[in-house]
C-alpha positions in Angstrom: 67.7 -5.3 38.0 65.7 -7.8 36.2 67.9 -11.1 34.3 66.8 -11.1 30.8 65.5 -14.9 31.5 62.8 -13.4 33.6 61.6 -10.5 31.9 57.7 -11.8 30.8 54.8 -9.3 31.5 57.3 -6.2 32.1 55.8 -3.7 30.5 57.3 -0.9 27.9 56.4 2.8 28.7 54.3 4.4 26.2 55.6 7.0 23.6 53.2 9.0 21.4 54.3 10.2 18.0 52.7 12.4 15.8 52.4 10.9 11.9 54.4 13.6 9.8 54.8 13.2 5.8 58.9 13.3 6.0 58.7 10.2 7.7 57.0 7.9 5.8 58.4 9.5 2.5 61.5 8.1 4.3 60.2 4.7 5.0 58.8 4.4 1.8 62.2 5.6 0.2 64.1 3.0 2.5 62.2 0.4 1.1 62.3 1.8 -2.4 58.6 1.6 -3.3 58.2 2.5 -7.3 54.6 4.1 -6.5 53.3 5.8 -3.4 50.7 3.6 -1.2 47.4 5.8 -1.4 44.3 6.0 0.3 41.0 6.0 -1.4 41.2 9.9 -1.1 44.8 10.0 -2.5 46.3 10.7 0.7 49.9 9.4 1.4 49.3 6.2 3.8 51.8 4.4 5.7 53.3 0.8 4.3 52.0 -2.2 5.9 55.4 -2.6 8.2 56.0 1.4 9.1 54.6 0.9 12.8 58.8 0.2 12.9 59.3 3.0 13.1 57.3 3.7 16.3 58.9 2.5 18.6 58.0 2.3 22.5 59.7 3.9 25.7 62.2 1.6 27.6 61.0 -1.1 29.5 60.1 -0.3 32.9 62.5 -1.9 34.7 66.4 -1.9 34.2 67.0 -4.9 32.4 70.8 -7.3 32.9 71.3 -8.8 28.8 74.4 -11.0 29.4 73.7 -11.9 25.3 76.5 -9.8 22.8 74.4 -10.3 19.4 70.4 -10.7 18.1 69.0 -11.3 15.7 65.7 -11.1 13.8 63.2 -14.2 14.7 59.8 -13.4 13.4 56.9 -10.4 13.1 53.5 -10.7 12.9 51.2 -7.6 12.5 47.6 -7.2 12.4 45.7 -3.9 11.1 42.2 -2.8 11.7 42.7 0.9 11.5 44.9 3.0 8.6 47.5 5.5 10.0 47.6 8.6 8.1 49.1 11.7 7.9 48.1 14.0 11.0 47.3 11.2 13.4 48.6 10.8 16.3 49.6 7.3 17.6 50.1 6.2 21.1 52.5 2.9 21.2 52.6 0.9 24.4 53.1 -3.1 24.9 55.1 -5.5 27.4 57.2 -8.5 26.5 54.8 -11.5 26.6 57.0 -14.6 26.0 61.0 -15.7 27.0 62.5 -18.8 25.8 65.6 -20.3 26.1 66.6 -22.9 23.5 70.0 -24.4 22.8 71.2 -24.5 18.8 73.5 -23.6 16.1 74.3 -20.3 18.1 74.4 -22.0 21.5 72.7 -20.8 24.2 69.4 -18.5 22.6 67.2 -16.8 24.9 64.0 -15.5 22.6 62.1 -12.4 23.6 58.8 -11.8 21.8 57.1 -8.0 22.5 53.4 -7.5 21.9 53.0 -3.9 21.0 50.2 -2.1 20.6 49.2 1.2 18.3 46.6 3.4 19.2 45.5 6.9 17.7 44.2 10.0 18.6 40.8 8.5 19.1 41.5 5.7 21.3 41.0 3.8 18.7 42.9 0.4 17.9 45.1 1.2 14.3 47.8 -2.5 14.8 48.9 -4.7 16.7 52.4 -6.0 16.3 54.2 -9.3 17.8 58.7 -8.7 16.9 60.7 -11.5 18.5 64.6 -11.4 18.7 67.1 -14.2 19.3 69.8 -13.2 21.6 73.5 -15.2 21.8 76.8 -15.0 22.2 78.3 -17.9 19.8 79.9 -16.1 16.8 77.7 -17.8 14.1 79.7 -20.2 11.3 82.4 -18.6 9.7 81.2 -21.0 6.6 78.2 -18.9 6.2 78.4 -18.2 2.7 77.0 -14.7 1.5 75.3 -16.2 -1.6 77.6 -13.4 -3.6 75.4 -14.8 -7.0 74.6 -11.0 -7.6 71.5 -10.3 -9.8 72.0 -7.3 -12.3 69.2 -6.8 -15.2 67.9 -4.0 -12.3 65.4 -3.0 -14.4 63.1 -5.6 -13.6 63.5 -4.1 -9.9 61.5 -1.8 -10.8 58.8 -2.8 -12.4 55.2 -3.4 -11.0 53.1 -6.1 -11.9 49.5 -5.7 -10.8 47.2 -8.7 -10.7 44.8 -7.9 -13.5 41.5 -9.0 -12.1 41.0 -9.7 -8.6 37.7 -10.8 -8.8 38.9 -13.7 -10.8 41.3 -14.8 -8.2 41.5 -18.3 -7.7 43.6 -20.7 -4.9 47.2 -22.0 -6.6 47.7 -18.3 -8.5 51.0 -17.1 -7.8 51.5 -13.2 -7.0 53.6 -11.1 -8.9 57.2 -11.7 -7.9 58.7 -8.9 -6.6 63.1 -8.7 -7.5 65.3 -7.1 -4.4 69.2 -6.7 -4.4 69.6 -4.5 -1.3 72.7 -2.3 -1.1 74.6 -1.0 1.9 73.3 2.3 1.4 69.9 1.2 1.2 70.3 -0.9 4.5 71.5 2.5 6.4 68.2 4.2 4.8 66.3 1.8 6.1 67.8 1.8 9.8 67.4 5.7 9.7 63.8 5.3 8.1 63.3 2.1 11.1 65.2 3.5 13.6 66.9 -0.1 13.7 70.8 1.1 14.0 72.2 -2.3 15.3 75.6 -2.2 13.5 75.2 -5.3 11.8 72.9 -3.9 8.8 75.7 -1.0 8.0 79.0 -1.5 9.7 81.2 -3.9 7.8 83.7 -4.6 10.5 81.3 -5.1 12.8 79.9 -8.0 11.1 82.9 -9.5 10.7 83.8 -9.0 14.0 81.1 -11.5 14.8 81.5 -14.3 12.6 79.3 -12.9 9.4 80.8 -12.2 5.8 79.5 -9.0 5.1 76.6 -6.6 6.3 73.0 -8.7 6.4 69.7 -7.4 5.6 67.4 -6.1 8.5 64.5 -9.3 9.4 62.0 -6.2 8.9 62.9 -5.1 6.0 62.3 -8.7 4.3 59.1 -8.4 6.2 58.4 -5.2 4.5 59.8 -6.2 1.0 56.8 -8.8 1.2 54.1 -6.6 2.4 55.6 -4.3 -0.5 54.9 -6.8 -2.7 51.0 -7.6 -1.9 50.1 -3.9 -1.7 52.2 -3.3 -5.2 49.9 -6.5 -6.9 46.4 -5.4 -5.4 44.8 -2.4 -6.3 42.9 -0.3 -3.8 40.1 -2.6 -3.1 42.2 -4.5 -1.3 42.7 -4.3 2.5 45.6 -5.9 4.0 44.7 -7.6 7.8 47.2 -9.6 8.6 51.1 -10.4 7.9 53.2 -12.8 10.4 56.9 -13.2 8.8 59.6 -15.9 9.8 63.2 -15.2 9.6 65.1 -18.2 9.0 68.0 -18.0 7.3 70.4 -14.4 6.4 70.3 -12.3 3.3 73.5 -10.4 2.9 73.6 -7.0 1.4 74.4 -7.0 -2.4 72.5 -10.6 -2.8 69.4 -11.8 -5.0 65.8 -11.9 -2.8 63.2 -12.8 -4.8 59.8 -12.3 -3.4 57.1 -14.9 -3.8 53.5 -15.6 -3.0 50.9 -18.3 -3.9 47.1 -18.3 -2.6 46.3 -20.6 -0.8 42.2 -20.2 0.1 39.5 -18.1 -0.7 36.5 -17.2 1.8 33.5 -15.1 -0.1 31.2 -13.6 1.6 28.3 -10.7 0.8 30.4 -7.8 1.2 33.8 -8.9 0.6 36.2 -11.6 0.0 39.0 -13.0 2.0 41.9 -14.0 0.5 44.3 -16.4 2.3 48.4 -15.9 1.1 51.3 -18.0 1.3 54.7 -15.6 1.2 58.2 -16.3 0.9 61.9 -15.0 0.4 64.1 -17.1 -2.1 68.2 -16.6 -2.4 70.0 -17.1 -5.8 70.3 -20.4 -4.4 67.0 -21.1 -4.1 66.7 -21.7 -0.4 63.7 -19.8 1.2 65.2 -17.6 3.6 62.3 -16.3 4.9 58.6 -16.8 5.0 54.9 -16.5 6.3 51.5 -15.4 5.5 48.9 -13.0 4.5 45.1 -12.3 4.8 43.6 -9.9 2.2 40.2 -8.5 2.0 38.3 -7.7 -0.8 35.7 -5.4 -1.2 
């Protein structure tokens, strides 16, 4: 049995899924998207973070985890291919980089997976990089749950498009995007993500471990921002790459505000690329989360 320190290059045994409408309905539910994504021909397509949901085989190898918690560290994803309805997609991957760093949680051994999606084809659809914090330390029991609740819900569900894209210049913000996730919406989403750590859902549980309350799945910030750039764009607009940091907690019932600014512009004769700053702000103001985003335009 393989420590958990020395698990790099082990590989994950592949697990094929076939792409059925009930399940991103459900993803798209979990994350509460006001309009469905659509392709060009007005099929149902995936959200930018549903490859979540497919999830590889075990590891090959038994594997000892002395950790008792984890947590959400970053994701990164890149897309070359759309996954619709119908196809089938092949996930396989291996665990490409362990750390072990010392911190506010004590001892934290980081584990970052490459996976990789493939369709009926053989043909390359994502590529996704998930790394996850493991510890023991009960975090501070000072955390505080940022309980500043945010209620004019209306504007939660409202879509703001950017009007012209071809006008875009560098320094325009994109449309904010409002999110007050509820329990109920964290268990969708851990159905929808098959992500059932007890943390997201089980109050006790969280307590148990040193938090206030439930906190908010790392993906499902990561997938409030990718909501966020496909709401703004319309359908011209190809989203190739999203790499989100985790680094602080949202707790269920608490203000996110989604943000973006862009930050450079690459025209060429067939499209343009458009370079994205995102981030997660608190009803505090402190950006709990963050990363980037490259758009094309055609």
């Amino acid at each position: 049995m393989k420590h958990i320190h020395s698990i790099t290059g082990i590989k994950y045994v592949p697990k094929t899924y076939l792409i059925e409408k009930g399940a991103i309905l459900a993803f798209n539910k979990s994350i509460i998207y006001d309009e469905q994504i659509q392709c060009s021909n007005h099929e149902l397509k995936t959200p930018p973070t549903f490859t979540r949901y497919l999830i590889p085989g075990d590891l090959e190898q038994p594997i000892h985890n002395p950790y008792s918690n984890r947590l959400d560290g970053s994701s990164e994803w890149k897309y070359f291919i759309d996954i619709n309805i119908g196809d089938t997609i092949t996930v396989s991957g291996d665990i490409s980089e362990v750390k072990i760093r010392n911190g506010s949680l004590g001892e934290m051994c980081i584990v970052t997976s490459k996976l990789i999606y493939v369709n009926q084809k053989d043909e390359l659809t994502c590529t996704q990089f998930s790394t996850i914090i493991h510890y023991n330390r009960s975090p501070n029991s000072n955390i505080n749950s940022s309980d500043k609740r945010y209620y004019n819900t209306s504007k939660n569900n409202e879509i703001y498009k950017i009007a012209d894209l071809d006008s875009l210049k560098v320094g325009d913000n994109i449309p904010e995007q409002l999110k007050q996730p509820s329990t109920r919406q964290l268990v969708m989403y851990a159905g929808a993500s098959r992500d059932f750590y007890q943390i997201h859902y089980d109050q006790q549980f969280a307590q148990s471990i040193g938090f206030p309350k439930v906190i908010v799945h790392g993906a499902l910030k990561a997938a409030f921002l990718g909501q966020m750039l496909t709401n703004s764009m319309d359908q011209s607009a190809i989203l190739d790459e999203l790499f989100v940091r985790y680094n602080a907690i949202d707790f269920e019932g608490c203000k996110m505000i989604c943000k973006g600014t862009i930050t450079k512009i690459i025209p060429s004769n067939i499209d343009k690329k458009i370079y994205c700053d995102i981030w997660i702000e608190n009803s505090d103001g402190i950006t709990t989360t963050e990363g980037n985003a490259t758009i094309t335009i055609r």
